[in-house]
N, C-alpha and C positions, 0 to 999 in steps of 0.2 A: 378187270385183270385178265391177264391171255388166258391163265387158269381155270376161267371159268368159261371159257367158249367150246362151241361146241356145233354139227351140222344140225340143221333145223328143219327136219324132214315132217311132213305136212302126214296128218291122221286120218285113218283108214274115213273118216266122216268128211274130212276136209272135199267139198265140190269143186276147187280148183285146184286138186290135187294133180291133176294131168300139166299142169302150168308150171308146174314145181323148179325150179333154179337153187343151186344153194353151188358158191364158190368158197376154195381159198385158193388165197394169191399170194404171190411172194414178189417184190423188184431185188436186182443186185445192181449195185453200180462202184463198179473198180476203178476209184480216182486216178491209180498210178498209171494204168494201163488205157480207160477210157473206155472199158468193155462194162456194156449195160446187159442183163439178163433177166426175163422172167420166166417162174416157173408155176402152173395155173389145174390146176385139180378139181373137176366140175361133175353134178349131176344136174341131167336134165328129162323131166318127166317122172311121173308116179312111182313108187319105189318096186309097187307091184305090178306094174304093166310091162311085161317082154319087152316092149317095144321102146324101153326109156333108156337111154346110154348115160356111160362116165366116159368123159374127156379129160385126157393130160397133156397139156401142153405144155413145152420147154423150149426156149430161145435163146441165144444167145448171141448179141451183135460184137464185134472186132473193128476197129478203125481201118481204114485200109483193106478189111478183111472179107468183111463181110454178116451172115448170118447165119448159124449152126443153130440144128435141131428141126423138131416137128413137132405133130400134135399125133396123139392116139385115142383112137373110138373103139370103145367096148361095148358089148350089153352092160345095163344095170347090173347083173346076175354074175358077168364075170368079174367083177373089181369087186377089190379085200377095202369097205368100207365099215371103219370103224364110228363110237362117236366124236370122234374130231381129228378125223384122217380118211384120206381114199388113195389107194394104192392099185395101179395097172402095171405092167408087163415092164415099159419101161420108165416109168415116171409115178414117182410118190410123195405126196408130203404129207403131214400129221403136226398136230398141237401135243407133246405132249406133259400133261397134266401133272404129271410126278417129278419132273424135271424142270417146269416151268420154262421147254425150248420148243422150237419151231424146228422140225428135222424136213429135209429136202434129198433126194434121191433122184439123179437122172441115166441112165444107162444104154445108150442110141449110137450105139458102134457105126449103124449104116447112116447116120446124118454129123457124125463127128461130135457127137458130145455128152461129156459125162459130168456130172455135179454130183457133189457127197456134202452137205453143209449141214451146221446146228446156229443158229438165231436166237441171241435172248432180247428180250426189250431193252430198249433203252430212252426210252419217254414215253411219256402218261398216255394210254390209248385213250383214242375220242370213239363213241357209240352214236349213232345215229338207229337205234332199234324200232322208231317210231317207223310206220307204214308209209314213203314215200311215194307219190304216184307216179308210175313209169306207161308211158300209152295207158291201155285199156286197164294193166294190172298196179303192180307194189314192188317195192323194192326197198330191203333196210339192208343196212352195214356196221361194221366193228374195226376200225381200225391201227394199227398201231405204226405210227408213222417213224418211228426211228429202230433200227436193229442192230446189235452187236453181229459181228458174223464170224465164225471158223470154222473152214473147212478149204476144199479148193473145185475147180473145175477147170477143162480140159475142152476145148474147142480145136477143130482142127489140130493140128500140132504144138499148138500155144498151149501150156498146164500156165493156172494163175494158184496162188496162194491168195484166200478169202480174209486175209486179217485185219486187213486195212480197208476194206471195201465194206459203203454202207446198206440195210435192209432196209426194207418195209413190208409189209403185210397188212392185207386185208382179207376180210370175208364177207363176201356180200349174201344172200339169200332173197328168196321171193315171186312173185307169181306173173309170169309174164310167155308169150309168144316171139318166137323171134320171126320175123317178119312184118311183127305190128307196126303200127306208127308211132316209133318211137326211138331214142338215140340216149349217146351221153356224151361229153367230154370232160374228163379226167386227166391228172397230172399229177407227176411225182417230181418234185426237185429237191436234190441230195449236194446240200454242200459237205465236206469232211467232215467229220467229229472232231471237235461238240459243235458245230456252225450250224445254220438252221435248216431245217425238215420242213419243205411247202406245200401240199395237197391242195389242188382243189379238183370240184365236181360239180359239175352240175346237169341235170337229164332236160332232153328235150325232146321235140318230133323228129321222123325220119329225114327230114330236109333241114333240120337245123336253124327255122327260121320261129320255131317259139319254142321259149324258156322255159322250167323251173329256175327252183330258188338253186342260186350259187354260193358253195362254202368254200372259202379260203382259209384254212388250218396253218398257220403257222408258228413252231416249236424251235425253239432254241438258248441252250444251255439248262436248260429244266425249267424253260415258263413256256407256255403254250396261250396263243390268243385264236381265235377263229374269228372271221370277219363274214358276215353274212350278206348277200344279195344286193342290197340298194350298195352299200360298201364298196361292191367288187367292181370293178371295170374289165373288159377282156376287148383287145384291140389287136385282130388278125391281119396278116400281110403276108403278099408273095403265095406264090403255090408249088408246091412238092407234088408231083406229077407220077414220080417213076417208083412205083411198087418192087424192092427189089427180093420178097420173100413173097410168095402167096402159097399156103397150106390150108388144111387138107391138097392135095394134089389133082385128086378128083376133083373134089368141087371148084377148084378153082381152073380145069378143065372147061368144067359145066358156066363157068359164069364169067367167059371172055368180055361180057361188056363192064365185069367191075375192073378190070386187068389196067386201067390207067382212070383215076379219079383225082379228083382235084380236090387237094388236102392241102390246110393252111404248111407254112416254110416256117411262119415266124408269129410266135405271140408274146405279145404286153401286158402283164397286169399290173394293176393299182387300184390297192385298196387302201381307203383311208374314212376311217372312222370320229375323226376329231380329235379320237386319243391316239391313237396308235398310227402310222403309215407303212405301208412296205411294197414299190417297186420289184417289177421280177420282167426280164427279158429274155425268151426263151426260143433257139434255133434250131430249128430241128436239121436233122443229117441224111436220116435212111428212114424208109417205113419198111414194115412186115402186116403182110394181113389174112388176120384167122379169119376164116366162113365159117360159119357155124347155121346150121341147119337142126330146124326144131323135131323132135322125134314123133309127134302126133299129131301134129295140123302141116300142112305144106309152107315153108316161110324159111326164109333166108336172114342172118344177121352180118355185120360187115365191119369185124375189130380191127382199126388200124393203129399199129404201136408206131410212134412217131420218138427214135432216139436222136438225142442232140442234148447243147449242153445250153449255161443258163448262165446269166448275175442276177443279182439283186441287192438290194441294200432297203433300208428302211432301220426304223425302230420298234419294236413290242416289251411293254412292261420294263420300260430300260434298260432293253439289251438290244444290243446294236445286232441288227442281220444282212451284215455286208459281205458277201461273198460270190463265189462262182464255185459252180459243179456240174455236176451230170442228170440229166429229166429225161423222162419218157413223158408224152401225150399219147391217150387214147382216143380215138375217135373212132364212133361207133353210127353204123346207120342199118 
């Protein structure tokens, strides 16, 4: 239950406490308008080490328009971290507990955007708590692939109304380097409500030429099936070349050779298990990409949000998941 989550901060004994990671993540995607948003709340490094920061990042993509927001780096010391919320200057978000909501806060006058939203569930979260190997370290997650939403935001000159626009959230936590040899690729595809909620994930090396295990999570109208690994198939095409956000500003200054990468246009999956099938074709439109730099060892990470829109069709537990909407891919190295 969301109600019982909470940040997983590693004990004064723990020996890889300087490796520490612990997110939450929120996606938006506004059917009517076509505006995708995330909003991303992170510690990285020992809770007691100076030297370990919280990040908030906040985005929001516009058709036509473009991409509004930034990221912001604190000390550990200066962010309002509760246990299952962290709050910076101008980006917050929180679980919380006695409300059983997801509250989001965005406030960035100089990058044109503002979000105020509240999130309840609205389908059975899936737990992966088990210790997943990422490079050298771990990495487990919690997430809740579908969310009611109310509230609004404000991009540029555009105000949206959040009513009709779907969520998701996740929390990931865990012990890793950025700079290690190691990636992931991840996806959120949002048809309208009740139509279906598709995740998947799967971690790999920094070059993206070996796997872990792949989960395809797909939820629709209150059944939920996941199709694992041998199951999944992922078939990339075409390349999206032209990075048209890169934040921090600095680091992305400093790392002119990440400034044009070659990131898949177009991806396929199909997964089919003998019982279940489900088709999903996904185009990507625009990237944005966060740098993220580890606070205690030298190392660079390289998040690339990949928005665009999707179909699919298939069956799960006999209910038909035929539709089209709005995805983000992540592609991380």
């Amino acid at each position: 239950m969301i109600l019982l989550d909470s940040l997983r901060p590693p004990s004064l004994l723990d020996p890889s406490a300087g490796r520490y990671k612990d997110w939450f993540h929120l996606n938006i995607f506004d059917h009517a308008s076509g505006g995708v948003g995330l909003i991303n709340v992170s510690l990285h490094g020992a809770p007691n080490d100076p030297r370990s920061r919280a990040v908030g990042a906040a985005l929001v993509c516009l058709p036509d328009t473009g991409w509004f927001g930034n990221v912001e780096i604190r000390g550990i010391k200066d962010a309002a971290i509760g246990r299952s919320g962290i709050g910076l200057e101008r980006v917050a978000l929180a679980v919380r507990h006695e409300s059983g909501t997801i509250t989001a806060a965005v406030r960035d006058d100089y990058n044109s955007l503002k979000v105020s939203l509240a999130a309840t569930a609205a389908a059975p979260t899936v737990s992966g708590e088990e210790k997943l190997p990422l490079g050298n370290g771990w990495i487990s997650w919690y997430a809740v692939p579908r969310l009611s939403l109310s509230g609004e935001w404000t991009a540029g000159n555009q105000r949206t109304d959040l009513q009709t626009a779907s969520g998701y959230h996740d929390h990931n936590w865990g012990r890793w380097s950025w700079g290690d040899d190691l990636g992931w690729e991840w996806g959120c595809f949002m048809t309208p409500a009740p139509g279906a909620a598709i995740i998947l994930s799967r971690t790999s090396d920094r070059a993206h030429l070996h796997f872990g295990n792949t989960s395809l999570v797909v939820q629709a109208e209150g059944r939920s099936r996941t199709f694992a690994s041998a199951a999944v198939k992922l078939n990339y095409t075409g390349t999206l070349q032209t990075i048209k956000r890169r934040i921090p500003g600095a680091l992305a200054a400093l790392h002119q050779d990440h400034a044009e990468v070659r990131l898949p246009k177009s991806l396929k999956i199909t997964a089919d298990d003998g019982i279940d099938q489900v088709t999903l074709e996904f185009t990507g439109l625009t990237v944005a990409q966060l740098i993220v730099g580890d606070p205690l060892v030298r190392g660079y990470g390289f998040i690339h949000e990949i928005a665009g829109e999707f179909k699919c069709s298939g069956r799960i537990c006999d209910v038909r998941v035929d539709g089209t909407g709005l995805g983000v891919m992540e592609h991380v190295y």
